[in-house]
C-alpha positions in Angstrom: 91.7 77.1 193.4 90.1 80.0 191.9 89.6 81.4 187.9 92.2 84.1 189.6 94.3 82.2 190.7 95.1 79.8 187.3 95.5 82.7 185.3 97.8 84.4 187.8 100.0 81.6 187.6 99.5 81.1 184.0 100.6 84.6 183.6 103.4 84.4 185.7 104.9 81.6 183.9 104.6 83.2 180.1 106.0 86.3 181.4 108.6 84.3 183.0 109.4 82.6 179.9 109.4 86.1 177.9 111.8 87.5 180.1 114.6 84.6 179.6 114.0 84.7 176.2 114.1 88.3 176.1 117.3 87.8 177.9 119.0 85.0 175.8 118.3 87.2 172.6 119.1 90.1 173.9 115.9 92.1 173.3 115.4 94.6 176.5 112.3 95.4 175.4 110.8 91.5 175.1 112.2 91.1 178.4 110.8 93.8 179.9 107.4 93.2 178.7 108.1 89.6 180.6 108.8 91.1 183.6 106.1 93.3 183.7 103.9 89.9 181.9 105.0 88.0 184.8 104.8 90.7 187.8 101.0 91.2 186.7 99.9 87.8 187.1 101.7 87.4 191.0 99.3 90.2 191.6 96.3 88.8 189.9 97.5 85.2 191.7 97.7 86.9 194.7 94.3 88.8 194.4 92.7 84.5 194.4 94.7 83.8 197.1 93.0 86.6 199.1 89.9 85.6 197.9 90.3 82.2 198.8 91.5 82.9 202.0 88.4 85.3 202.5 86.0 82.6 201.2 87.8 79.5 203.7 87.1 82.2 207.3 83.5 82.4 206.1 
């Protein structure tokens, strides 16, 4: 695993865990930034998985 990669995923899960707090309180706008928290690290994530997959056909 990549630096890319971890902080995709570490990403992804606070903005996951924004949005359902966003959603238990009510707060559209906490959840929002949690979605949009969590949406950019699956494409940072996804970014080390390309490179990764780039490095392993080398």
């Amino acid at each position: 695993m990549n630096k890319d990669q971890i902080k995709g995923r570490v990403e992804e899960a606070k903005g996951k865990v924004k949005e359902v707090t966003g959603k238990i309180l009510d707060d559209d706008e906490m959840e929002l930034e949690g979605n949009v928290q969590k949406n950019v690290g699956k494409v940072r994530a996804g970014f080390g998985d390309l490179k990764d997959d780039i490095k392993k056909d080398k």
